[in-house]
N, C-alpha and C positions, 0 to 999 in steps of 0.2 A: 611470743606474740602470735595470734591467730592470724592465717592468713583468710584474708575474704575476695571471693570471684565478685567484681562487682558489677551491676544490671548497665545495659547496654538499648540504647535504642533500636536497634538493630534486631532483633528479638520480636516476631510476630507475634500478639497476644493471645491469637486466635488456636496459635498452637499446640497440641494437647498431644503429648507422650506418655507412655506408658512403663510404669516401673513396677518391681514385685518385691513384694514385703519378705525376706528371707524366712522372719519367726513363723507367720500364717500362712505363707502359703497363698497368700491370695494377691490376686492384682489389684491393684489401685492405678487411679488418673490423678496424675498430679498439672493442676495448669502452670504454664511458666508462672504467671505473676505470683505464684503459690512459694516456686522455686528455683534456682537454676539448672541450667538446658549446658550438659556437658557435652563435647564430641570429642569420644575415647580413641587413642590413638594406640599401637600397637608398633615395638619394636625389637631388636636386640641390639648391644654395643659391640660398636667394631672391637675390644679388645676380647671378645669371645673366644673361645679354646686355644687356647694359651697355656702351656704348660705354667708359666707364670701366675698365673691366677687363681691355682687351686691350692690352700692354701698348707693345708696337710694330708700329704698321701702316704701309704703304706708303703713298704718296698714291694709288695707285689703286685702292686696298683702301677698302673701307666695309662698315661691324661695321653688319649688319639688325639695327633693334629689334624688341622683343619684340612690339610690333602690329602690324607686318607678316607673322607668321607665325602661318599658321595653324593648321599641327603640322610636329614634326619628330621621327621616329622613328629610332630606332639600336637595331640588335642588340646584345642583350650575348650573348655568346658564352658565356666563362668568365673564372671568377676563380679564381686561382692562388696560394698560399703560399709563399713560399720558406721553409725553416727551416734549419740547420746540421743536420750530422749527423758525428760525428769530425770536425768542422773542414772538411767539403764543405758543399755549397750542396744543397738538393734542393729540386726544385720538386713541388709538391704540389696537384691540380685539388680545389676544393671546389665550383665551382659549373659544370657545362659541360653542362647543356640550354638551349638557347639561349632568349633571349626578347628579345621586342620591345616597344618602350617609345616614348611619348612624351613625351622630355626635358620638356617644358611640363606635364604633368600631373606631372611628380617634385618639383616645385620648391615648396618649405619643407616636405616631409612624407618621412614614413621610412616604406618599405613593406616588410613582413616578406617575405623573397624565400626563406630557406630554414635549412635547421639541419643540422649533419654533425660528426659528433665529429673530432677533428684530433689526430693522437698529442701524447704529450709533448715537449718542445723548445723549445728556443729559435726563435724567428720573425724575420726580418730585413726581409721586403719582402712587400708584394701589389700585385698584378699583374691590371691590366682588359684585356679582349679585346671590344673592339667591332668593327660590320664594318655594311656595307649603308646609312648613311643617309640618308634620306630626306623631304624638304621640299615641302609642299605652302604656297602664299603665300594671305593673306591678301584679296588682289587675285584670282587664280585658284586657287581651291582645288580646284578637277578637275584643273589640271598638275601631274603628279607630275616632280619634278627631284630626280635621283638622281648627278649630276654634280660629289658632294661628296667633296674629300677628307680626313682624318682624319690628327692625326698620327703619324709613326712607325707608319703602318700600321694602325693602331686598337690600337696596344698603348699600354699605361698601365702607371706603376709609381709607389710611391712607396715609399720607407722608411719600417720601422716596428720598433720596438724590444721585445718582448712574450713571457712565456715561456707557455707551456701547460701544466697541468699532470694530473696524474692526479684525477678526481672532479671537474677543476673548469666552468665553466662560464661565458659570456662573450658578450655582445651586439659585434655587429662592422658597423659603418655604414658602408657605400661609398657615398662620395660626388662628385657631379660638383659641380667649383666653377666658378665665374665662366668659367660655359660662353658664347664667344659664335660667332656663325653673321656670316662675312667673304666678302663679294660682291666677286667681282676683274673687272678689267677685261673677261677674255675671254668674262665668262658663266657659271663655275663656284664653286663657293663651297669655304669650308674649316671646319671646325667643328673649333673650338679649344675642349675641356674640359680642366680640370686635375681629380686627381684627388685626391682627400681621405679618409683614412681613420683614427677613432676607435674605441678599443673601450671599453669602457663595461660594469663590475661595479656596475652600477646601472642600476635601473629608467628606462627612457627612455618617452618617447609616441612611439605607432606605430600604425596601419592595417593591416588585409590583409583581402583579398578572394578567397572559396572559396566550398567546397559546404560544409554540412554533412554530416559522415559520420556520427557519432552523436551522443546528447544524453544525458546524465545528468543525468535534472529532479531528481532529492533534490540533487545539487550543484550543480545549477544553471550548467551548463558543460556544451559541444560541443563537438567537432573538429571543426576547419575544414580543409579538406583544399585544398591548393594543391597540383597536382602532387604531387612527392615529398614535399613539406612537410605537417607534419601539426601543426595549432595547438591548444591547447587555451585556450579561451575562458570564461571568468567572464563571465555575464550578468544575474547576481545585481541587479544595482546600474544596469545600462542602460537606457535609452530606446531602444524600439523602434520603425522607422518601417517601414510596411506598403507596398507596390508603390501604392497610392491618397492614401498620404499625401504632402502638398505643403509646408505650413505648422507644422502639430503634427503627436507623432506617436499615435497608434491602439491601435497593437501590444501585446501582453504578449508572457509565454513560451511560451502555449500555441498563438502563431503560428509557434513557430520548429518546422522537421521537418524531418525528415532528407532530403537531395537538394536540400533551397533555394539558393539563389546568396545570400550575404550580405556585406554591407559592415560591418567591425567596427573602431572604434579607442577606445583608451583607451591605458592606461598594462600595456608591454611588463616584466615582471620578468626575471630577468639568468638564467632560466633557462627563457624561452622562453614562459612562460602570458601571456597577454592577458588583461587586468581591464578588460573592456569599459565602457566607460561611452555609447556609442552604436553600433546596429545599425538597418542598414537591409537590410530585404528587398529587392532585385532583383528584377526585372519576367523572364517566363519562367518560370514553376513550378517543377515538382516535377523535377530533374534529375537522378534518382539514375543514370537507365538510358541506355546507352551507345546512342544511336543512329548506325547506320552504314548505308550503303550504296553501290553503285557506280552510275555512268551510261553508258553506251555512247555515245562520240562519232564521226563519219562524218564524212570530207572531205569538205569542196564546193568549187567552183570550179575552178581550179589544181591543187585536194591532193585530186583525189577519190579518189587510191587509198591514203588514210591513213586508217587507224583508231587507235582508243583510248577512253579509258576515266576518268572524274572518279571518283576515290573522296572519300566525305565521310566523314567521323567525328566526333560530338561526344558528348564526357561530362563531365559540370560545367562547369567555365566554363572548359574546352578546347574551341576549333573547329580540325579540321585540314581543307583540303583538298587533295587530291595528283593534278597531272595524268600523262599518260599519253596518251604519242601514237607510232606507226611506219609508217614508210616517208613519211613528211612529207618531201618534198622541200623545201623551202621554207629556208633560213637565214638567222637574224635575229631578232630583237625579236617579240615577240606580244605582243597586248595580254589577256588575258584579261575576260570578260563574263558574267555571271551573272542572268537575268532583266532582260535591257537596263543593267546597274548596270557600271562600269569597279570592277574589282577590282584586279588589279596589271597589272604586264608582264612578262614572262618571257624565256628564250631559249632558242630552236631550235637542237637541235644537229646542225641537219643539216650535214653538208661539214668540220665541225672537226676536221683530221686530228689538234689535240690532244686530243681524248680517247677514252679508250681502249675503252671500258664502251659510247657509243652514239653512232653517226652517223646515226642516221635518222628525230630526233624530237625529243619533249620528253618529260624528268623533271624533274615539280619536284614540289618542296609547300611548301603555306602554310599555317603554323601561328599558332596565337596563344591567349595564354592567356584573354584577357579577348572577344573576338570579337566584335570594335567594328569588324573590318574585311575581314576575311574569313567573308564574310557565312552566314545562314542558309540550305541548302543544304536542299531535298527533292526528293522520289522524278521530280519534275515539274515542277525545274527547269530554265531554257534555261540551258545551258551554250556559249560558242562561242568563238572565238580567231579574233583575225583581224591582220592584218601593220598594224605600228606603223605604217607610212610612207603607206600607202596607204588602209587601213580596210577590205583587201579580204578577206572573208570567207575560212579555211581551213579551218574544222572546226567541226561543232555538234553539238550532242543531238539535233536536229530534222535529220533527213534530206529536203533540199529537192531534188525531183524532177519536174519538169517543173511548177516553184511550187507544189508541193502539200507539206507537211511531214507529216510521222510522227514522233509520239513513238518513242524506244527507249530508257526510262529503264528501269534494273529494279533490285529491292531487296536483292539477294542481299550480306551481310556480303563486307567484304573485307579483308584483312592489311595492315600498316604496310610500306612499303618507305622507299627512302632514296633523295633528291634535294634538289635545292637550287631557289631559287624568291624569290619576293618577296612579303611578306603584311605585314599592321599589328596590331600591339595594342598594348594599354596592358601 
């Protein structure tokens, strides 16, 4: 029996989302009454890393427990649909700005990750795209071990049986199941998730964490702004807890204002509003206004004839930051440093006659939505890079010249470009 999400009054008609066609490549506007308006939820199961759960291991395989880890982050990429179409298959991107997560913070909670209308149709399968993960131990949590592999490449599929329909409306929960992280003989590990997914024409409990963009105090509801996602929050009925509260909370409504960072869960309805029943205020203020700027970096040592350039960017509880380096002779691994703090590690592309775009440097960036790890970045920050193997200094903000250093940071706004990189968020 197909299962059908069905149309909901509740459902603004006016509403227009955007979803992208996997086979072309191109974007398409679907209006709701075309089809139904999903909001994708994101989790993992409490019975996660469980030596119990893995179903065949090697004897020289050993499944890490969960107190031995002290995070483990994975890209989700995108999530994908498949639906018939005349008796074809067509795959369908509903979710593909990437985001980084810590599997250990997902585990028994559903966090609202985003909402896109999906034509009418029948549905057959969804499909996870993870990529990069990342384990830092319990024992040393400054080594970052990146030496993990996923399977089938970090694709995930499972079948699923569900039609779409016009006007209608539908909660959709991806979930990682009895994820566990498998330590092999030679030093590298494997992380095994299985992949779970329910939909749900009823009200579930769920979390998310944004800005607020506006507030309508006679109804007593704000948008919450995640990225593309755009929440609308009932706070009629919640407990508010203020940046100072520990124990109880403080707060009414007339602490909530526009540009704050808030944490909100209650009970999610099947077409997307949040009936908050707790809020908490987020430490960091008023975030409405997008602050950006660049840094000017100088080779030293080795790279002294390489220049480049940090650009930061933060607005809500988005941190991006994006390096920028040329004529870096240097190939290999960088560590990146941010006011003496290890941030990621990155790679040099110097010498790689596979790529095509740049041999004489670094591009990367680090994004994250929650920016628990790519850190808080200003005009007068030390920014520096220096080679994984050795610790030998290649590049800084600080121009060191017969040991004398000079700042060269400067404020001027800068544009988003496109590279690739290593960063953490929730």
């Amino acid at each position: 029996m197909i299962r059908t999400i069905q149309p909901t009054r509740l459902l603004a008609s006016a509403l227009v989302l955007v979803a992208a066609l996997g086979l072309t490549g191109c974007p398409v506007t679907v209006d709701p009454q075309d089809g139904t308006r999903l909001t994708m939820l994101l989790g993992a199961s409490d019975g996660s890393f469980d030596a119990a759960s893995v179903k065949a291991l090697d004897t020289k395989a050993r499944v890490v427990p969960q107190d031995e880890i002290d995070s483990l982050f994975v890209n989700l990429d995108e999530i994908r649909l498949i639906r018939l179409v005349n008796g074809l298959s067509e795959s369908l991107s509903v979710f593909s700005d990437p985001l980084q997560v810590n599997l250990l913070d997902l585990m028994g909670v559903r966090d609202v990750l985003d909402s896109v209308v999906v034509p009418a149709g029948d549905y057959t399968e969804v499909e996870l795209r993870l990529s990069a993960p990342r384990l830092r131990l319990a024992s040393t949590p400054d080594a970052l071990i990146d030496n993990i592999a996923l399977p089938d490449g970090g694709i995930l599929s499972v079948n699923v049986n569900f039609t779409a329909t016009e006007n209608g409306t539908g909660l959709l929960l991806v979930e990682l199941g009895n994820i566990s992280l498998v330590s092999l003989e030679d030093g590298s590990y494997q992380l095994v998730p299985d992949l779970r997914v329910d939909l749900f024409d009823t009200s579930v409990e769920a979390r998310a964490i944004g800005v607020i963009e506006s507030i309508d105090t006679a109804a007593k509801r704000f948008v919450l702004k995640r990225d593309a996602a755009a929440i609308t929050v009932a706070f009629d009925a919640a407990t508010i807890f203020t940046p100072s509260d520990f124990d109880a909370p403080t707060g009414s409504a007339a602490d909530l204002a526009v540009g704050l960072r808030v944490f909100a869960s209650g009970t999610l309805a099947v077409d997307g509003h949040l009936v908050s029943d707790t809020i908490v205020i987020l430490p960091g203020g008023n975030q409405s206004q997008t602050n950006e700027f660049s840094i000017l970096l100088s080779g030293v040592g080795s790279a002294l004839g390489a220049t480049g350039k940090a650009e930061y960017e933060q607005e809500g509880d988005r941190r991006k930051l994006k390096i920028e380096a040329e004529d870096l002779a240097f190939a290999g691994q960088v560590d990146l440093w941010v006011d003496g703090a290890y941030v990621a590690t990155i790679e040099s592309l110097a010498g790689r006659p596979d790529d095509s775009k740049r041999d004489d440097g670094i591009d990367a960036i680090l994004d994250t939505r929650l920016g628990d790890e790519v850190p808080v970045v200003t005009p007068e920050s030390r920014i520096e890079l220096s080679e994984v193997e050795t610790g030998a200094m290649l590049m800084s903000s600080i121009t060191q010249l017969g040991g004398e250093g000079e700042g060269e940071g400067e404020g001027e706004g800068e544009g988003e470009g496109e590279g690739e990189g290593e960063g953490e968020g929730e």
